[in-house]
C-alpha atoms as a printed R data frame, in Angstrom:
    type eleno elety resid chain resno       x        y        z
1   ATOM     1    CA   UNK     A     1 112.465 -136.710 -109.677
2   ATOM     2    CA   UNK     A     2 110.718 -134.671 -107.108
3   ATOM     3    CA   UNK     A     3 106.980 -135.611 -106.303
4   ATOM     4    CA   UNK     A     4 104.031 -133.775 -104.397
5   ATOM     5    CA   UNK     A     5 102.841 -136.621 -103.004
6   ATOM     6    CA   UNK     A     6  99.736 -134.803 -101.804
7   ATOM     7    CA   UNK     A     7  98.365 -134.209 -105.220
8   ATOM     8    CA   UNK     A     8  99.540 -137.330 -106.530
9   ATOM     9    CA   UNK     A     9  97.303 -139.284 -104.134
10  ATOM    10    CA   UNK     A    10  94.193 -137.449 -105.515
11  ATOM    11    CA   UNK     A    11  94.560 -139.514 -108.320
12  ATOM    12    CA   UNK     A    12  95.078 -142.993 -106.715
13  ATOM    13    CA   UNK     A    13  91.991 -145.514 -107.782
14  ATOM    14    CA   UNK     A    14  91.195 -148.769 -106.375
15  ATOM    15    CA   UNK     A    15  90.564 -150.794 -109.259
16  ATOM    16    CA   UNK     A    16  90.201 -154.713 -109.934
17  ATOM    17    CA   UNK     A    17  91.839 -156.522 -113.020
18  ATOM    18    CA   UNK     A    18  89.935 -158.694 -114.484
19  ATOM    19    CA   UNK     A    19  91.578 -160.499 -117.962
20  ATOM    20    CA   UNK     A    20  93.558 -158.193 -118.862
21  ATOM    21    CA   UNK     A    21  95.708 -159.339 -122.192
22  ATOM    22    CA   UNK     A    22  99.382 -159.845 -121.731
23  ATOM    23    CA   UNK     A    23 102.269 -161.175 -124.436
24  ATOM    24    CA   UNK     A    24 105.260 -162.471 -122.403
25  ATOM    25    CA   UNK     A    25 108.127 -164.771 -124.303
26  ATOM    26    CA   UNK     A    26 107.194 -168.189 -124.156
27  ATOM    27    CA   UNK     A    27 110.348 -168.979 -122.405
28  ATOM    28    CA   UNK     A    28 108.110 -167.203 -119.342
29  ATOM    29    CA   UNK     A    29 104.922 -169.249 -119.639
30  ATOM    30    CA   UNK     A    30 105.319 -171.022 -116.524
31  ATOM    31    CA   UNK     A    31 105.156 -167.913 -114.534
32  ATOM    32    CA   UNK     A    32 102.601 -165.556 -116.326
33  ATOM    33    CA   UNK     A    33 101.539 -163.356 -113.079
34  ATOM    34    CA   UNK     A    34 105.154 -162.564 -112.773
35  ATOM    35    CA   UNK     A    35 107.835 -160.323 -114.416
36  ATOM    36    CA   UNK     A    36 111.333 -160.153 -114.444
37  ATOM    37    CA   UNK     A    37 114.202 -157.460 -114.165
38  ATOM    38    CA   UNK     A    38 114.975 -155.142 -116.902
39  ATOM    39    CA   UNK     A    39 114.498 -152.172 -118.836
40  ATOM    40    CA   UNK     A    40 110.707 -151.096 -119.800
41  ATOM    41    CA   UNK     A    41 109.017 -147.561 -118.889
42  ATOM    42    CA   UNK     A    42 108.372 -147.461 -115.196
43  ATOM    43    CA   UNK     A    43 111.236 -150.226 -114.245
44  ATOM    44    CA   UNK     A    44 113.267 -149.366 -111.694
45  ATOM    45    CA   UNK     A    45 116.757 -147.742 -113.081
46  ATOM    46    CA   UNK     A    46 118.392 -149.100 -109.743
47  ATOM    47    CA   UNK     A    47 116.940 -152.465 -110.068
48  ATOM    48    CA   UNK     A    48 115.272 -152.037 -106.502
49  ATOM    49    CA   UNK     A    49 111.578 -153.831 -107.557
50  ATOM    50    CA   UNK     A    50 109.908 -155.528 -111.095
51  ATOM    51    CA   UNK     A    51 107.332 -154.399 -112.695
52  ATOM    52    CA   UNK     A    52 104.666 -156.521 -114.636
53  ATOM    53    CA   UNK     A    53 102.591 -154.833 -117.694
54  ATOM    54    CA   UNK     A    54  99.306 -155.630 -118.770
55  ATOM    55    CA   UNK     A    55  96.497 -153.996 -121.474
56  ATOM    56    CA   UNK     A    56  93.108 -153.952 -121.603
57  ATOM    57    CA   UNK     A    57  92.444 -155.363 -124.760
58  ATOM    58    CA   UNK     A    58  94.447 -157.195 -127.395
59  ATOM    59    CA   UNK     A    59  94.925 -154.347 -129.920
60  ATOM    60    CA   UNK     A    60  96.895 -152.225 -127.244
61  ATOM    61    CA   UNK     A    61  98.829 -155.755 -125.740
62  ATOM    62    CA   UNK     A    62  99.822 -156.339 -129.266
63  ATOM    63    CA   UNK     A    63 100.974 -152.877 -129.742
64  ATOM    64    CA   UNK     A    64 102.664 -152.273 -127.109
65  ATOM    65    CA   UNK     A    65 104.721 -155.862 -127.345
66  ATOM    66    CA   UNK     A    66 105.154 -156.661 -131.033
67  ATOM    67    CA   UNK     A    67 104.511 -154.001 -133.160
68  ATOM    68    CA   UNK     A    68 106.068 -151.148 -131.189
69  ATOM    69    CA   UNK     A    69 107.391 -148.615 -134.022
70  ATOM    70    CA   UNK     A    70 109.092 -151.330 -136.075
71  ATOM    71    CA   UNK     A    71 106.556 -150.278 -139.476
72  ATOM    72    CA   UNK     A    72 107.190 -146.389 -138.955
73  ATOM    73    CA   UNK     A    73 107.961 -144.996 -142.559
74  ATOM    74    CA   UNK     A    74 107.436 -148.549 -144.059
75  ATOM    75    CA   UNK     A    75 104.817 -149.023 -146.744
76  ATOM    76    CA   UNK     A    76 105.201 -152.857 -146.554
77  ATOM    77    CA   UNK     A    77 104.466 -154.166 -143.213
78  ATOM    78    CA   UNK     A    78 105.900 -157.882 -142.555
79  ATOM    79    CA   UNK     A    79 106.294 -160.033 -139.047
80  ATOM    80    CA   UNK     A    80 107.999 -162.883 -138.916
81  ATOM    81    CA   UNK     A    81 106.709 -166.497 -137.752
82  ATOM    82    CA   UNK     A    82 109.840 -167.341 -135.554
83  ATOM    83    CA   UNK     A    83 109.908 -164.041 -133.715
84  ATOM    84    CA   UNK     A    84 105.749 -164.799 -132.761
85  ATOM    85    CA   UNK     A    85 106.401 -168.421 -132.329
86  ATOM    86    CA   UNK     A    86 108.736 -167.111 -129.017
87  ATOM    87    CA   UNK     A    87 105.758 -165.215 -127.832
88  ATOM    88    CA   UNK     A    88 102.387 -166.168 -125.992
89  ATOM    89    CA   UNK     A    89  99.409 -165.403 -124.620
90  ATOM    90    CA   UNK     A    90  97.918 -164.637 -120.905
91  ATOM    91    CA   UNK     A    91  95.203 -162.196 -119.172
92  ATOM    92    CA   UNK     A    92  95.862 -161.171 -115.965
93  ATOM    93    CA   UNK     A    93  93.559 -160.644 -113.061
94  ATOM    94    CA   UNK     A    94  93.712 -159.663 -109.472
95  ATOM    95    CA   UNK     A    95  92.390 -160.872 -106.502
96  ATOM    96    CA   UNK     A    96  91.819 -157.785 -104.451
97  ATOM    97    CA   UNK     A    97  91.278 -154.052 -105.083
98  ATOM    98    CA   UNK     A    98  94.812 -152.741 -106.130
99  ATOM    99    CA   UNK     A    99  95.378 -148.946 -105.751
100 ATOM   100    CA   UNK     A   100  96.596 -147.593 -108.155
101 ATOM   101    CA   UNK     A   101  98.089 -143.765 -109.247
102 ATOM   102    CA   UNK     A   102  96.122 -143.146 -112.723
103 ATOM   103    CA   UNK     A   103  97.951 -140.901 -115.171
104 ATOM   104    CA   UNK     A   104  95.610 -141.047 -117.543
105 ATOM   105    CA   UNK     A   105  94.633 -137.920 -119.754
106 ATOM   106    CA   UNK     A   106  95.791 -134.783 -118.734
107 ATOM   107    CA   UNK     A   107  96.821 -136.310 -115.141
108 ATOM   108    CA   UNK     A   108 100.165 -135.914 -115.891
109 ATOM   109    CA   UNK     A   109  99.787 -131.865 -116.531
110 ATOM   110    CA   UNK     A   110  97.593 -131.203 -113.863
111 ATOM   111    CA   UNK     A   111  98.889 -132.525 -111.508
112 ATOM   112    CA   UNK     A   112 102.444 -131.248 -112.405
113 ATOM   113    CA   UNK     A   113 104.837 -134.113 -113.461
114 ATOM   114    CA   UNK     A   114 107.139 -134.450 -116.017
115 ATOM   115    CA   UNK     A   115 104.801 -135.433 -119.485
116 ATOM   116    CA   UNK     A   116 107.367 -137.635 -120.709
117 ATOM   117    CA   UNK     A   117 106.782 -139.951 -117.938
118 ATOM   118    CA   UNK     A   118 103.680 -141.267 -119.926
119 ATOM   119    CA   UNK     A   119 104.086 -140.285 -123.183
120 ATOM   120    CA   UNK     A   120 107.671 -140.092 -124.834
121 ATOM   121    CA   UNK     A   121 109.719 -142.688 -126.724
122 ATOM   122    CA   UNK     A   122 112.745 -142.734 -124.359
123 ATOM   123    CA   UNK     A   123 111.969 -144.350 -120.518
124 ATOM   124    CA   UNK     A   124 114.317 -142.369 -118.682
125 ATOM   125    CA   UNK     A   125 111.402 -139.627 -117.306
126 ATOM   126    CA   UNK     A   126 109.046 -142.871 -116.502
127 ATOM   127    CA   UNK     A   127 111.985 -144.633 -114.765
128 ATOM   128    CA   UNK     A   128 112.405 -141.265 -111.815
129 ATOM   129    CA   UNK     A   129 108.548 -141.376 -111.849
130 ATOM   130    CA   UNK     A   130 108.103 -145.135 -110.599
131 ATOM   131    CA   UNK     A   131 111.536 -144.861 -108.403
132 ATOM   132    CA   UNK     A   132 110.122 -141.900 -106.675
133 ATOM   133    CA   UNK     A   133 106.502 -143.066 -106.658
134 ATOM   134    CA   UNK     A   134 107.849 -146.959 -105.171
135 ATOM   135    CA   UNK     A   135 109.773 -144.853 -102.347
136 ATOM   136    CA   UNK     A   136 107.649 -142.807 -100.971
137 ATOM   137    CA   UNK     A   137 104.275 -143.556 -101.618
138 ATOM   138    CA   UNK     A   138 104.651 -147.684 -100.130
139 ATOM   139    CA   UNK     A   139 100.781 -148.150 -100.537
140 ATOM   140    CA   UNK     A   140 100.525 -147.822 -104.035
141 ATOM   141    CA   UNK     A   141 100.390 -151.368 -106.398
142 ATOM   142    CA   UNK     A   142 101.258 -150.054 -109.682
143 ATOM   143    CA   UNK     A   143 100.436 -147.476 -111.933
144 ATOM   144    CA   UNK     A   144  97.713 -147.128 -115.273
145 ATOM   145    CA   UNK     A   145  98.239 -145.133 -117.760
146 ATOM   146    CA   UNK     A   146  97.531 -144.609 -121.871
147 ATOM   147    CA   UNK     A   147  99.371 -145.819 -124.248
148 ATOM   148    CA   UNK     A   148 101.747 -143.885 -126.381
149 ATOM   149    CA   UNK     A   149 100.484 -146.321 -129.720
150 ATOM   150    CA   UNK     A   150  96.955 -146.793 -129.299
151 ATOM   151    CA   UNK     A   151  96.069 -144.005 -126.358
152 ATOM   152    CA   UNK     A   152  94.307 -147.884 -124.617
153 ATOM   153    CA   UNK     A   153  94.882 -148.536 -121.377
154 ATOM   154    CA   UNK     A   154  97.893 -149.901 -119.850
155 ATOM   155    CA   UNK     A   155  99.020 -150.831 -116.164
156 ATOM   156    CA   UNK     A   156 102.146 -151.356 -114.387
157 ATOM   157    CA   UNK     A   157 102.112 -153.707 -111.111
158 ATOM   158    CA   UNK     A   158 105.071 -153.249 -108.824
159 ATOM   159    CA   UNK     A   159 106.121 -156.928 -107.415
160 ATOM   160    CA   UNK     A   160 104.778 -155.789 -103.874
161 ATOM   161    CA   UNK     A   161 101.147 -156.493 -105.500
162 ATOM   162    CA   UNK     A   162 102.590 -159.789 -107.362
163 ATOM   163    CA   UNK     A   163 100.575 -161.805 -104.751
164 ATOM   164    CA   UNK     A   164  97.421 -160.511 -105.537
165 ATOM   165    CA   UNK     A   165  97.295 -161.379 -109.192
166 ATOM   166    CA   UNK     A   166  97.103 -164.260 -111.135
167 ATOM   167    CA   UNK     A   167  97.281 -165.770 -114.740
168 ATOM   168    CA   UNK     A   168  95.122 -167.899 -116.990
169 ATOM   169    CA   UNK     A   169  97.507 -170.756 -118.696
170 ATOM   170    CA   UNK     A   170  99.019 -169.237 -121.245
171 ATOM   171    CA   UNK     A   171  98.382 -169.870 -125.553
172 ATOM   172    CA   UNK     A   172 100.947 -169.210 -128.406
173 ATOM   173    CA   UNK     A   173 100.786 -165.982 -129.607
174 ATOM   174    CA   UNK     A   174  99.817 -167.437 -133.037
175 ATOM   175    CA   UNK     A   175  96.757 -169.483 -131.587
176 ATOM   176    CA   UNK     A   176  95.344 -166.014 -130.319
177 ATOM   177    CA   UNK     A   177  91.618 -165.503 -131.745
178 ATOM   178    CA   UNK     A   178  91.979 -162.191 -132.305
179 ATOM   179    CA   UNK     A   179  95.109 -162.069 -133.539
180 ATOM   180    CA   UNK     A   180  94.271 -163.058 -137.816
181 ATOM   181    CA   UNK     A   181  91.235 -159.758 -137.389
182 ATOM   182    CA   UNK     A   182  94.331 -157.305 -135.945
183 ATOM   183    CA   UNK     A   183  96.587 -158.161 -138.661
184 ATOM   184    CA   UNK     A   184  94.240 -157.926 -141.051
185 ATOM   185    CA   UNK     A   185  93.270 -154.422 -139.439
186 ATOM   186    CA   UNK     A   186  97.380 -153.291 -139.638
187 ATOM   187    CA   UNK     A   187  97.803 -154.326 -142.776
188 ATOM   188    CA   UNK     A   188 100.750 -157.111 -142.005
189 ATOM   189    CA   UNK     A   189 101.774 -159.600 -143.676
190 ATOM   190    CA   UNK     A   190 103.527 -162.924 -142.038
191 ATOM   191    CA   UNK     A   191 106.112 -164.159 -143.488
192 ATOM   192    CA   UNK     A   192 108.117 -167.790 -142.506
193 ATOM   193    CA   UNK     A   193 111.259 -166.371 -142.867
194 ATOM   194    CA   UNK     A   194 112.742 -163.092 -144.779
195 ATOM   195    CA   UNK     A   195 112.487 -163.336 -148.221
196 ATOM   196    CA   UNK     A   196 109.027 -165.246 -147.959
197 ATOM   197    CA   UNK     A   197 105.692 -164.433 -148.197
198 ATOM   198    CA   UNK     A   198 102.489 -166.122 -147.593
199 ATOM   199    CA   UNK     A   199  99.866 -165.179 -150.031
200 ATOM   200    CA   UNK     A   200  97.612 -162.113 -148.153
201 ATOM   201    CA   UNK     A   201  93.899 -163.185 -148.491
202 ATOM   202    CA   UNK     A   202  92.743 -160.081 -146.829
203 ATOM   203    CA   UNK     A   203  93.859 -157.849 -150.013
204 ATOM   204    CA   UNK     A   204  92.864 -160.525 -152.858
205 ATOM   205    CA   UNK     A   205  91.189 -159.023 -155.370
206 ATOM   206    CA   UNK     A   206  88.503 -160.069 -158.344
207 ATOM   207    CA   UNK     A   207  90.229 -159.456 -161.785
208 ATOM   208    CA   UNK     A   208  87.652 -160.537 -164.420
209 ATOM   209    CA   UNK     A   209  89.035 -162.301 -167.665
210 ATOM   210    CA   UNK     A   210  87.383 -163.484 -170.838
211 ATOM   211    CA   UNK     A   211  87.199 -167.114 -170.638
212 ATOM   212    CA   UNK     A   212  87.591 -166.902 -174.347
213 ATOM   213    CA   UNK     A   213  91.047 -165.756 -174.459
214 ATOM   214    CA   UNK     A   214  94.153 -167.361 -173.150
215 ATOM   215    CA   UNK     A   215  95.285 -166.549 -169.713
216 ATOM   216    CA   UNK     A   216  98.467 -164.905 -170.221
217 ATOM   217    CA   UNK     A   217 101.385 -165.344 -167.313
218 ATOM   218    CA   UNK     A   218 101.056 -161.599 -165.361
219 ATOM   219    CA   UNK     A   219  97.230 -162.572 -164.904
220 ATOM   220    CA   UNK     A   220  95.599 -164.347 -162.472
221 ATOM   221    CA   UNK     A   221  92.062 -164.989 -161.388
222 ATOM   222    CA   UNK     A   222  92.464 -163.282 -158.266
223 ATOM   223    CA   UNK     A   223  95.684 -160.968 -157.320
224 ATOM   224    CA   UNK     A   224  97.722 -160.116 -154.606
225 ATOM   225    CA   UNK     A   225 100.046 -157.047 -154.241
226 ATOM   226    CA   UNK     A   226 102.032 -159.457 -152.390
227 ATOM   227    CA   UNK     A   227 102.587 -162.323 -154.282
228 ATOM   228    CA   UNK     A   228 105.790 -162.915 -156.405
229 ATOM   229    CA   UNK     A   229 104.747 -162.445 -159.496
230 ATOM   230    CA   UNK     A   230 105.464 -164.693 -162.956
231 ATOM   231    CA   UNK     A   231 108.390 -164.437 -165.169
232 ATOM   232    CA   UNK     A   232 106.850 -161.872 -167.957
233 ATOM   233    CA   UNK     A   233 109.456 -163.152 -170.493
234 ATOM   234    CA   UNK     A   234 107.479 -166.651 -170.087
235 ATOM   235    CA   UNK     A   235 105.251 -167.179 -173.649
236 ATOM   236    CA   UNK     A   236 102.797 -169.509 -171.655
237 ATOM   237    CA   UNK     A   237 100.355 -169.363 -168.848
238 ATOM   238    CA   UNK     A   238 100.917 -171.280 -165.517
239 ATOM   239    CA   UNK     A   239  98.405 -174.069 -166.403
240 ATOM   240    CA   UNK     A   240  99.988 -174.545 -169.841
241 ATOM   241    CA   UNK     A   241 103.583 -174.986 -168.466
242 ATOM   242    CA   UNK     A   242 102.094 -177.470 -165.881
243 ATOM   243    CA   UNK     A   243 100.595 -180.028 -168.542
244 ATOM   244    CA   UNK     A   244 103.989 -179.819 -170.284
245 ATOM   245    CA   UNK     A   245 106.301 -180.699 -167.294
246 ATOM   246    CA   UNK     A   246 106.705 -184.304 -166.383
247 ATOM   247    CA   UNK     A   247 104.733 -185.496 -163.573
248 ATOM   248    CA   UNK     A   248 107.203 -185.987 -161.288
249 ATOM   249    CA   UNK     A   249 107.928 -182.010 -161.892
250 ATOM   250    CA   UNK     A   250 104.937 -180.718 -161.119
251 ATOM   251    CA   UNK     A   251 104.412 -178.523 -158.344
252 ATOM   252    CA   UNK     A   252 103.356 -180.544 -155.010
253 ATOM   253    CA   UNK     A   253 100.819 -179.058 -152.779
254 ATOM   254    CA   UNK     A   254 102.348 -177.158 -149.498
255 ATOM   255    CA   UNK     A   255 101.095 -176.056 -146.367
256 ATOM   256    CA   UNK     A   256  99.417 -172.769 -146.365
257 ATOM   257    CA   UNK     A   257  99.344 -171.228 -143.087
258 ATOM   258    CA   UNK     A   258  95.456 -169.630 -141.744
259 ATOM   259    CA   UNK     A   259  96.778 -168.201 -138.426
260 ATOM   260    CA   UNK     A   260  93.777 -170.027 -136.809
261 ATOM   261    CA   UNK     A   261  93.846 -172.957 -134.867
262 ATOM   262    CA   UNK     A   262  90.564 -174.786 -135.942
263 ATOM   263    CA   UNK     A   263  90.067 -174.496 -138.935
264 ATOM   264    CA   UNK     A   264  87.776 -177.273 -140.762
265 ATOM   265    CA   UNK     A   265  86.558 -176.871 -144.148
266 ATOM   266    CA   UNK     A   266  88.352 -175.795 -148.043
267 ATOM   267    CA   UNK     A   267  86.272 -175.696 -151.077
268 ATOM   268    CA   UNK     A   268  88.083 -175.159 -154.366
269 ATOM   269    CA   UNK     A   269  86.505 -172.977 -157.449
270 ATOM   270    CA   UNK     A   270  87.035 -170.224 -159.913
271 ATOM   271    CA   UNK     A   271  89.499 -170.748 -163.247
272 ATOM   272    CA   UNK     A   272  91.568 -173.886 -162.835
273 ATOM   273    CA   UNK     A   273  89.902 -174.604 -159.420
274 ATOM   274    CA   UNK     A   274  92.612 -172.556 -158.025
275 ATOM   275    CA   UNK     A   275  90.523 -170.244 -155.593
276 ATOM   276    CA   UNK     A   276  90.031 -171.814 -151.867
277 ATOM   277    CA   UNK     A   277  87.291 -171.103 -149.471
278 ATOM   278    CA   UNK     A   278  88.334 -171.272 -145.942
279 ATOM   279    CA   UNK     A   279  86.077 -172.074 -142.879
280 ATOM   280    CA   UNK     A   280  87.817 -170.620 -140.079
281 ATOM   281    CA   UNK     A   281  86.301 -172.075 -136.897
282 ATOM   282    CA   UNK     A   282  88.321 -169.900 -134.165
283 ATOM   283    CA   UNK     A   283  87.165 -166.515 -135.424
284 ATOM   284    CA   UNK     A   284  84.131 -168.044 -137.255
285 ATOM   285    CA   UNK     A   285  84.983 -166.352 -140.961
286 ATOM   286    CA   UNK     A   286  85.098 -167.668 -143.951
287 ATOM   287    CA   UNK     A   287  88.498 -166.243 -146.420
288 ATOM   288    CA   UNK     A   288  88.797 -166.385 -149.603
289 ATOM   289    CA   UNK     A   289  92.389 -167.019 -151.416
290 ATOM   290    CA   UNK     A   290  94.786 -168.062 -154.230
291 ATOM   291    CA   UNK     A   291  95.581 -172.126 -153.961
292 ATOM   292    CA   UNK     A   292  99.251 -172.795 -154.861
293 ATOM   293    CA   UNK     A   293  98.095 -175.998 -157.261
294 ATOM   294    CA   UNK     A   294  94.877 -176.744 -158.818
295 ATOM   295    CA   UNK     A   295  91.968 -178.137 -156.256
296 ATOM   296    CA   UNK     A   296  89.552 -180.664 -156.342
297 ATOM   297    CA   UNK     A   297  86.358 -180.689 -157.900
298 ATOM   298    CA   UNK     A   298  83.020 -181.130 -155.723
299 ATOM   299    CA   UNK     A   299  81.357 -184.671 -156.168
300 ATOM   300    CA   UNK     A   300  78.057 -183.167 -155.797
């Protein structure tokens, strides 16, 4: 790709980074100012320098390396807990002033580049961008640009300017505090494994039921879209078929994963006791969901 140089360096900024989010494999977390070779935006096709990528905030980090297009078309929207158990957590900040060529907003247009190097789906106009821009303009650190998901920022170091940053230690991916408020805000569900699913407490819902009638099997005090539902050819409710099994065949309580790593207090209520109250210390919210068994009363 052929570059005006001249016009390009109108646009070059001297910024500082200062924790900017990152999500790296965890198989990386002993380097996390640091980046690899291999195939990404504004790598180099020829393999002649890395480039590390950073966000500035956690919705656009999380876009840009998890959710990527993966739920276009899809009503249902599931992640799975082994892919984000290989992931993790770092900001990134740098020592110095790094210069850098912004392509931000109409940059690209004005200052008469290909448009694709920012914006498209496929790399390959990025790629001659960064090769030509590494070449021949030696005093430039990276490049920052919008993203193509959430239109945040996003910047590209080149390892020349490796020196000059640095990493906080980094945190599992599913110990992130802001990570339960984004997936509530996206709509996704995590599952264990495929064919799983965790019960959703951001889309339970209050369905009222006279307590003078039975509770038939396809109701439920409070209802998920997401939960498996009951066996409608069963005659009895849930609670029923519990007092008639042996108690050796009742249903023991399970883990129920809250995506937050301090969480400290459960208080049970509701028909049957079977509606938990959640004190979520991390995020400091309080959710509200459907307990797999029936809870324990309050003593005062």
């Amino acid at each position: 790709m052929k570059i005006v140089a001249a016009r390009l360096r109108e646009r070059v900024i001297e910024s500082r980074l200062a924790d900017w989010p990152r999500i790296v494999p965890s198989r990386h977390r002993a380097t996390p100012a640091s980046a690899g070779f291999g195939s990404s935006r504004f790598s180099s096709p020829l393999g002649s320098f890395r480039v590390l990528y950073a966000a500035d905030d956690f919705p656009t980090a999380f876009a840009e390396a998890v959710v990527r297009d993966r739920f276009e078309g899809k009503a249902r929207r599931f992640l799975y807990r082994p892919h984000l158990e290989q992931l993790c957590m770092t900001s990134i900040s740098s020592s110095r002033e790094l210069a850098l060529l912004d392509l931000r907003d109409a940059t690209a247009y004005e200052v008469g580049i290909d448009t694709d190097a920012k914006g498209a789906r496929a790399h390959t106009a990025g790629q001659a961008l960064s090769e030509a821009v590494h070449a021949e303009m030696n005093d430039i650190d990276g490049i920052v640009f919008d993203s193509r998901l959430t239109t945040g920022a996003c910047v590209a170091i080149y390892d020349r300017a490796f020196l000059a940053l640095s990493g906080t230690p980094p945190v599992a991916l599913l110990r992130a505090v802001l990570l339960p408020a984004e997936l509530v805000r996206l709509d996704i569900t995590v599952r264990r494994k495929r064919g799983y699913a965790r019960p959703c407490c951001s889309q339970l819902v209050q369905r009222p039921w006279p307590r003078s009638q039975p509770l038939p099997p396809e109701a439920q005090p409070l209802s998920c879209p997401r939960r498996r539902q009951r066996d409608p050819r069963s005659a009895v409710s849930g609670r029923q078929r519990q007092r008639r099994r042996p108690l050796a065949r009742r249903r023991r309580p399970r883990a129920v994963e809250t995506l937050d790593s301090l969480t400290t207090d459960i208080c049970f209520g509701g028909r049957a006791l079977r509606t938990a109250w959640i004190t979520l210390g991390s995020s400091g919210m309080v959710t509200k969901m459907v307990w797999p068994v029936e809870g324990l009363r309050l003593v005062f």
